[in-house]
N, C-alpha and C positions, 0 to 999 in steps of 0.2 A: 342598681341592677339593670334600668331600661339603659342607663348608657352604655351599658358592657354589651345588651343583648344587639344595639343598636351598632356598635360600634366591631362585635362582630356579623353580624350581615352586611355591613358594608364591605368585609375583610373578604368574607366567602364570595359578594358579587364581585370582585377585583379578581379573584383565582378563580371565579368563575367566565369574568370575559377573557382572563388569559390563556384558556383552551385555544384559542385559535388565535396562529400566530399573525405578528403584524412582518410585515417585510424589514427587513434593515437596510442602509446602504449599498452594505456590495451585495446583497441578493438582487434590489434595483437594478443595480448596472448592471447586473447580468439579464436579467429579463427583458431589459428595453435594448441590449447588444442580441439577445434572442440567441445565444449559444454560450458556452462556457470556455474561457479559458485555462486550458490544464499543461501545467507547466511540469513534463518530464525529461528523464535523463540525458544525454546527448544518443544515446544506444546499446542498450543491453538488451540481446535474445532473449524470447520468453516471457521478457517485463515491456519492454518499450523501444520497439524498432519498425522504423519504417521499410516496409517491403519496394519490391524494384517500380512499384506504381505510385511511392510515398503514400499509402496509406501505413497508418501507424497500430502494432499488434502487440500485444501480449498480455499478462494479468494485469500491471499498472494501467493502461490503458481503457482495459475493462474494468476498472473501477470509474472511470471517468465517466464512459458510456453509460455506463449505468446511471450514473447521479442524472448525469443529459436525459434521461429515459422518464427516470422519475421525476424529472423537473417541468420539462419539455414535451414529452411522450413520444418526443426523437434522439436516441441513442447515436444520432451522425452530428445533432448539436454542436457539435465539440470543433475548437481549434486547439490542436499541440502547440507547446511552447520549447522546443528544445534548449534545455538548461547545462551548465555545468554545476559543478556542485558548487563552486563560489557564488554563480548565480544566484541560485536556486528561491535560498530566504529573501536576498535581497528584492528577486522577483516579485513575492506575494507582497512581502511588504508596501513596496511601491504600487500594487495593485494592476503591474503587468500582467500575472496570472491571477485567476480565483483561488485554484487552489494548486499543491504541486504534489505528484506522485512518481516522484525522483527516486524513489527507493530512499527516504531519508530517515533516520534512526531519530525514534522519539525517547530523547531526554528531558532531565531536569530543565536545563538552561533553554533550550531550545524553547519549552514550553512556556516558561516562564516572563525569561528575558528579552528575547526578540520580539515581543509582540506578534506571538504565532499562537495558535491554537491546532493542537492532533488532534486528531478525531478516530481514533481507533488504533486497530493492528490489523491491519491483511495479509502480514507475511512475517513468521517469528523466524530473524537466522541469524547466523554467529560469523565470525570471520576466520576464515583459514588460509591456507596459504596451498599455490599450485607451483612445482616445479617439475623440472623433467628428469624421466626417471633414468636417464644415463646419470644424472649427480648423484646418485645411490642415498640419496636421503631417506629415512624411513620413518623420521621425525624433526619437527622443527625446531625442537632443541641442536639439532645436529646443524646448523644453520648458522653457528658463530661467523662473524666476519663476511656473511653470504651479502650479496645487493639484492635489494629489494625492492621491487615497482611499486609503488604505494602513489594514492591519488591527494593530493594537499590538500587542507581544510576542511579536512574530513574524520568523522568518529576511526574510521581503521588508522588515522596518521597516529592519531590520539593513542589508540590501544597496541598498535605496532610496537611504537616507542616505552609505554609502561610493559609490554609483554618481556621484551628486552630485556629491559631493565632488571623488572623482579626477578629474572632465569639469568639475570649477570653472564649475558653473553652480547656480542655487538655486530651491526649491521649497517651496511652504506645504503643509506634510502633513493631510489630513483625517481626522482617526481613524474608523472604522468597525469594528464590532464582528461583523458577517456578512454575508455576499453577501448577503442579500436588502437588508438596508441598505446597502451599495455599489451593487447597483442604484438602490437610492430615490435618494440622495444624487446619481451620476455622471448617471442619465437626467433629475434635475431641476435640474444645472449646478452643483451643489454644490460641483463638483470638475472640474479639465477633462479629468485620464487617472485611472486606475484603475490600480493595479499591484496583480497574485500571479502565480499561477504561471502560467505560457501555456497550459495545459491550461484552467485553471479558466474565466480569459476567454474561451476559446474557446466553454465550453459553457454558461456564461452567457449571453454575446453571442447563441446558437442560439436564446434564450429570447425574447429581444428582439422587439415586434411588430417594428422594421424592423430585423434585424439586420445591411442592407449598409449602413445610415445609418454602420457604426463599424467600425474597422480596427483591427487587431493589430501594433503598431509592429514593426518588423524585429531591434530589437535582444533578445536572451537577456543578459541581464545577472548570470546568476549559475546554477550548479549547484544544482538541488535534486532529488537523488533521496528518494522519498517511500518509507517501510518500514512495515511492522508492529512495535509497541513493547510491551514484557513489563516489568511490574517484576522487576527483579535481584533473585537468592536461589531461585531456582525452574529449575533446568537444562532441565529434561524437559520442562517445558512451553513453554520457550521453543523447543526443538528439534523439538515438535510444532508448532507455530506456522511457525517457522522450513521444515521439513524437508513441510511440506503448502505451504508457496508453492513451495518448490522442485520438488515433483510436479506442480503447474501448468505451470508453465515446461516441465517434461521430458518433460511427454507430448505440449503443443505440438512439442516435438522430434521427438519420436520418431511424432509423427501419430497418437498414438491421442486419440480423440477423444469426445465423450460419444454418438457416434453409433454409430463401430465399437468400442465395446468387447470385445462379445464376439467379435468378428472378432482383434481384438490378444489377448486372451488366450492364444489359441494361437498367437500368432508366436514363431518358433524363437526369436529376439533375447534375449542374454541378458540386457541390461538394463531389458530390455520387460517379460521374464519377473518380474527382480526387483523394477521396480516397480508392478508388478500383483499381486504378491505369491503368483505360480506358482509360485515356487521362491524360497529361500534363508529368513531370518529377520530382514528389516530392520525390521516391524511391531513386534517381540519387544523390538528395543533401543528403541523410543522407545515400549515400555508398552503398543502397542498390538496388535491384531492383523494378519491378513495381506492385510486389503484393504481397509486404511484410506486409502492412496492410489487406489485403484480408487474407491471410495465420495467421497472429494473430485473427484474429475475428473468425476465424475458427477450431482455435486450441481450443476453449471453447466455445464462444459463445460471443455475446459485453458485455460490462459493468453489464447491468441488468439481463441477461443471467447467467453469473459467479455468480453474488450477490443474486440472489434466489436460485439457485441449494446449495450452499456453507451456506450463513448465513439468507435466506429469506424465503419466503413463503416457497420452495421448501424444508428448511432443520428443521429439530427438534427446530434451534433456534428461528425460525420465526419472525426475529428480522426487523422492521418496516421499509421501506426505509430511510423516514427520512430525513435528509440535504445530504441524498445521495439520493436522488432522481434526476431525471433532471430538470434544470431551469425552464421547461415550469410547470413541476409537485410541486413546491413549495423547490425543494430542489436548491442543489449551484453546484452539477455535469454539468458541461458542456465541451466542448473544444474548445481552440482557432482552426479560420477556417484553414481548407485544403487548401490553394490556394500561 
């Protein structure tokens, strides 16, 4: 019986000095380089595009900032990595970026195999298809033998191809290596629809001098929730990555907002409290201090804050919340509790 009692207090001291985290590797590297590198798309509106002064804007981006905020307590931390999507894993892997917010679809394989690690969802969307509405299409069944701009090495090449298939009808793929050449290609006939993700045409199409000239087919033909990606071997910093999108999300919940802050600090709420970092030590376990999620939510604003300004009401796209809404709102956005 003494070596059971013994043999668990030494058990509870061990999970008791693991509250607070040790650094890993690539957290290292990133602290002693003093900024992060975040390795996104080549350019998509809304997600990740440098403006005519090359600073770089939209939701993907702001998730970056933010991590930099929480990390750092500088949301400017940050160096872009413009990726393509063959790039992309290769990038993290090699430990050219930290992390990548390429708009990438978190799978099986991906997660498992590459030696990658996702660390959430920031954006649930599906892939559809844009063509112009002189082809008198009204569905993308109607699409037999149509050419299609499709990007290679990519979850859409993937689900283009089975969509196909299953609906036994056929299409001549146009490779395309970035929106901005999917634009060239689809507005000079190259190609008669466009397939990624519905989000992405949407905010392209915005771009378009006549954007009602072209329609967003009705069909969603495949699941692609989009995450932030970590190479594997590094806990801590995937848990900061991880654990600073999920303060996005939760403070959208709970309405605090980059306006009332300091209104929400003193709300009684306990889990307001904790993740403002008034009370308790959840900063401590993931290495950081007590108002690193305070300092992300502030670096832009919470979740729905970032998503209107960037792809919502607030921007050209005006792109519907949708299954990114919050739980209470019909959507699947939520976070596991602060406590």
């Amino acid at each position: 019986m003494r070596n059971t009692i013994v043999a668990m207090a030494a058990g509870l001291a061990a999970i008791t000095a693991s509250g607070t985290a040790m650094a890993g590797k690539d957290l290292d590297a990133i602290k002693a380089r003093g900024a992060i590198n975040c390795g996104v798309g080549i350019g998509t509106a809304g997600f990740m595009l440098a403006d005519s002064q090359g600073k770089w804007r939209g939701l993907s981006v702001d998730v970056c900032r933010a991590v930099a905020a929480a990390l750092f307590g500088d949301a400017e931390k940050v160096k872009y990595v413009p990726l393509t999507s063959q790039q992309r894993f290769t990038a993290v892997q090699s430990g050219e970026v930290d992390m990548v917010m390429g708009n990438a679809t978190y799978t099986l394989t991906r997660d498992t195999a590459l030696g990658l690690d996702f660390t959430g969802i920031f954006y649930y969307d599906g892939q559809s298809f844009l063509v112009p509405k002189k082809l008198g299409v009204k569905s993308a069944k109607e699409l037999n033998g149509a050419t299609v701009c499709v990007q290679p090495g990519t979850t859409t090449e993937l689900n283009l191809a089975d969509w196909f298939k299953a609906n036994n009808i056929s299409y001549q793929p146009v490779p395309i290596q970035t929106p901005a050449e999917a634009d060239q290609q689809f507005l000079g006939g190259a190609c008669d629809a466009y397939t990624t993700d519905a989000s992405q045409l949407a905010t392209q199409r915005s771009g378009y001098e006549n954007p009602d000239n072209y329609i967003i087919l009705p069909e969603i033909i495949s699941k692609e929730p989009l995450g932030p990606v970590v190479r594997q071997g590094d806990d801590q910093w995937a848990d900061i990555v991880r654990w600073t999108l999920n303060a996005l999300v939760a403070a959208e919940d709970y309405g605090v907002t980059s306006k009332n802050m300091d209104e929400m600090t003193k709300s009684q709420d306990a889990e307001i409290k904790r993740l403002l970092g008034v009370e308790g030590d959840l900063g401590a376990m993931l290495g950081l201090d007590a108002e690193w999620a305070k300092r992300a939510i502030m670096a832009g604003g919470n979740y729905g804050e970032l998503f209107d300004a960037t792809i919502g009401s607030g921007s050209p796209s005006n792109i519907a919340r949708g299954l990114n809404a919050q739980w209470k709102d019909g959507g699947l956005q939520y976070s596991p509790p602060f406590r």
